[in-house]
C-alpha positions in Angstrom: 20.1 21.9 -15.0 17.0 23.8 -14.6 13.7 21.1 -15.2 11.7 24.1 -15.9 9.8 24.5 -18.7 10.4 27.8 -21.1 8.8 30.9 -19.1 9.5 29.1 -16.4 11.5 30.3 -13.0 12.1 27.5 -10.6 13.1 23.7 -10.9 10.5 21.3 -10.2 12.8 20.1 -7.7 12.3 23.2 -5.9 8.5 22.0 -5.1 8.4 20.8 -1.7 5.2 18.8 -2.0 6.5 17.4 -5.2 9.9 16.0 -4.2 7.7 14.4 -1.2 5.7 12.9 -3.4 8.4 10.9 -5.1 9.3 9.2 -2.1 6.1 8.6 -0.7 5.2 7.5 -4.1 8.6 4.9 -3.9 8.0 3.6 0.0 4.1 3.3 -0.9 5.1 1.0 -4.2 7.2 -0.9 -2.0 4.8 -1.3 0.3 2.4 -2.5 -1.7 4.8 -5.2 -3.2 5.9 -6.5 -0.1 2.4 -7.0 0.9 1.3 -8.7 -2.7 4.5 -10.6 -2.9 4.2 -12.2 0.3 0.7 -13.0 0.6 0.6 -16.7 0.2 3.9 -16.8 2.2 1.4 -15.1 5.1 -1.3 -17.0 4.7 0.4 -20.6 4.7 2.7 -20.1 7.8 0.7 -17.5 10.2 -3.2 -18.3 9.5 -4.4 -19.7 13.4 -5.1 -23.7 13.2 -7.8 -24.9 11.5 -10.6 -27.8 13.0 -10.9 -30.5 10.3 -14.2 -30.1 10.6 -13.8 -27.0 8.3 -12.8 -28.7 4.9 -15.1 -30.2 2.1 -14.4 -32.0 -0.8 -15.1 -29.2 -2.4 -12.5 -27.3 -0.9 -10.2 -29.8 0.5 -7.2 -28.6 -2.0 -7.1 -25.4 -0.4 -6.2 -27.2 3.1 -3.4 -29.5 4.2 -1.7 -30.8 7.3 1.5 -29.4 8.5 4.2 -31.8 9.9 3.1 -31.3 13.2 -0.4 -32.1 11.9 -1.8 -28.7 12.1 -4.5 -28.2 9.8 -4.1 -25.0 7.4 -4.1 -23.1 4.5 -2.3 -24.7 1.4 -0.3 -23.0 -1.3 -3.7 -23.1 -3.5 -5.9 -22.1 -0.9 -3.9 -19.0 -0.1 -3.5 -18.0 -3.5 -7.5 -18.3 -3.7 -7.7 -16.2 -1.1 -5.7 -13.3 -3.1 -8.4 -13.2 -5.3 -10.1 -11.5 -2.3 -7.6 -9.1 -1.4 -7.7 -8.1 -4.6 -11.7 -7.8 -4.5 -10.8 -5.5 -1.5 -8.6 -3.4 -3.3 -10.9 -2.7 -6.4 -13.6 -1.8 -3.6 -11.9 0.4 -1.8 -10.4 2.2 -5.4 -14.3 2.5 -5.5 -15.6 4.2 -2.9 -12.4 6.0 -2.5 -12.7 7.5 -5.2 -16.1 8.6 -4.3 -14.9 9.6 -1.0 -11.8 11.9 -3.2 -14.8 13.5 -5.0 -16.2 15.4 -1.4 -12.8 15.2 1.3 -9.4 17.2 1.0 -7.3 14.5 -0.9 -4.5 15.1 1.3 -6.7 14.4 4.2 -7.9 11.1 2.8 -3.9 10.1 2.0 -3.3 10.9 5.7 -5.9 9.0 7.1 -5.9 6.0 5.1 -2.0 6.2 5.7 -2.4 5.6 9.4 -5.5 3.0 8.8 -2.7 1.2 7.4 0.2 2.0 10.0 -2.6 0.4 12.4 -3.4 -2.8 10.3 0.3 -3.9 9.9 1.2 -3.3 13.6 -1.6 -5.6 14.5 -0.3 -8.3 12.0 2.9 -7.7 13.2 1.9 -8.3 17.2 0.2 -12.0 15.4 -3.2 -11.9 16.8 -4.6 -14.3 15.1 -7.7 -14.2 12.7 -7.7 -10.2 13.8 -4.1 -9.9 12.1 -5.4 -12.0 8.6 -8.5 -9.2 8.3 -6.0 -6.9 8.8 -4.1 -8.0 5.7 -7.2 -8.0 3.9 -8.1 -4.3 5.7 -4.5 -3.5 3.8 -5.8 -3.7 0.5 -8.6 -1.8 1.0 -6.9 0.5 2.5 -3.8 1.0 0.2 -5.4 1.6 -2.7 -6.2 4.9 -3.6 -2.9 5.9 -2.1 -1.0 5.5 -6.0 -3.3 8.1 -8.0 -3.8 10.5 -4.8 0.2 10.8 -3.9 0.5 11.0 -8.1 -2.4 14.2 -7.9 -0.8 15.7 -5.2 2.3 15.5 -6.6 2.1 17.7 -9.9 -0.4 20.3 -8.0 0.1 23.6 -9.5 3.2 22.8 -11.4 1.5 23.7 -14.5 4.2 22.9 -18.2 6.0 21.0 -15.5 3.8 18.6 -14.6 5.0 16.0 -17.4 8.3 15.7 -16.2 7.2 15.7 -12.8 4.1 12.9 -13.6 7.6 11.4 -14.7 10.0 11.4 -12.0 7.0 10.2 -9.6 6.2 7.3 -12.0 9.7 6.0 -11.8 9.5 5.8 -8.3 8.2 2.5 -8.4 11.5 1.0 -7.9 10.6 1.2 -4.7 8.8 -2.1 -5.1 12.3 -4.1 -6.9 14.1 -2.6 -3.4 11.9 -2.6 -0.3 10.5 -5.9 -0.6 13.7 -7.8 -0.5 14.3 -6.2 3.3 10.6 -7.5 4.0 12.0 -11.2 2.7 15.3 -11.1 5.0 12.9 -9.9 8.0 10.4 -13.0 7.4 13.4 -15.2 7.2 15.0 -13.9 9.9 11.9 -13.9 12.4 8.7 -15.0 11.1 6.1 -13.3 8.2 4.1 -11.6 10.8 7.2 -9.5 11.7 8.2 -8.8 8.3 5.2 -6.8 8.1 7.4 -4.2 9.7 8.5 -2.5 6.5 5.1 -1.8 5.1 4.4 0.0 8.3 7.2 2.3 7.9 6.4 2.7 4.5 2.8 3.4 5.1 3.7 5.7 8.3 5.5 8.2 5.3 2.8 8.4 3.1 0.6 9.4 6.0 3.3 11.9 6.6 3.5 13.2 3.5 -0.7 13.0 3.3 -0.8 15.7 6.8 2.0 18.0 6.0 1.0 18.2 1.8 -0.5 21.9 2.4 2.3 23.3 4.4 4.9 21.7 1.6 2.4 22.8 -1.5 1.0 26.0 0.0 -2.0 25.2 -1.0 -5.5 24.3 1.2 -6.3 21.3 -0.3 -7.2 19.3 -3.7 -10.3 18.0 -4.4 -11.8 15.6 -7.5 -8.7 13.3 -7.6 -9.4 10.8 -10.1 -8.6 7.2 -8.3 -9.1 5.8 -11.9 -5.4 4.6 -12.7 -2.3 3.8 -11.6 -1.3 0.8 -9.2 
């Protein structure tokens, strides 16, 4: 059945650069949920060793001794610490936004894509207190990628664009699926290595980010609003 509205010729499904953007909209969810899901799970079991001489009574709940006395992040320590990643994310919605307003969107999909590709290979190779920025880097990094994909997904598709804006908004699934083969990785080997699926995930949208003019036929799209979405 033809998703076209009246005057219409084609199926939105016909759009290259929109069917794209469903996916890349559904591995980037999952990416994202796998990476907010697992957090804590990261930061307790793959932060380096901590010296004692570290804690405070201030902040001596966010520490605590393994069982082979290894000092280092508890449960409420590393779920303080999300409160940062976060603080990264709203920051880089910020200047990413700003950075939209000048650059090619597609270009700025692309590159943050591989920015990402990069940070979750070096948590995945565990090296150290360079692979916990890189988590941090992440959310920074991730977080213009909903609203951009979203832009670049309804470009020029005019009536259309409603039922597209829907079929892209359901691809969030992405985060009830992808995640869980994140969980049997970590279980399987360690958290470090689960961080393997993210980098796939993010290694599409980059994808998706360098080949949008060729799909779209268009040069580029520029004052994406980085305003809403995940």
């Amino acid at each position: 059945m033809d998703e076209a509205a009246p005057g219409a010729s084609r199926s939105i499904w016909t759009h290259p650069h929109f069917v794209m953007a469903v996916a890349a909209q559904f591995f980037y969810v999952a990416a994202q949920a796998g990476i907010f899901s697992f957090f804590i799970n990261y930061m307790t079991s793959e932060t380096p060793a901590l010296p004692k001489s570290v804690t405070s009574d201030l902040l001596k709940s966010w520490f605590e001794t393994n069982k082979d006395g290894v000092l280092g992040l508890s449960d409420k320590g590393a779920a303080n610490l999300a409160s940062v990643g976060f603080f990264c994310f709203l920051i880089g919605r910020v200047s990413g936004s700003a950075l939209l307003k000048t650059f090619s969107a597609h270009k700025i999909l692309g590159l943050y894509g591989i920015i990402n590709v990069l940070a979750c290979l070096l948590i995945f190779l565990k090296l150290g207190w360079l692979s916990v920025a890189c988590v941090f880097l992440s959310y920074f990094f991730m977080s213009i990628m909903f609203p951009t994909i979203f832009a670049l997904g309804i470009f020029g598709l005019g009536a259309r664009a409603k039922k597209a804006a829907a079929a892209i908004v359901m691809a969030i699934m992405g985060g009830a699926i992808l995640p869980k083969l994140m969980g049997y990785v970590a279980d399987k080997y360690d958290m470090s290595r689960g961080f393997i699926v993210p980098l796939f995930c993010f290694a599409f949208v980059a994808i998706y980010g360098f080949s949008w003019p060729r799909l779209s036929g268009a040069e580029g799209l520029h004052e994406v609003k980085s305003t809403g979405g995940h």
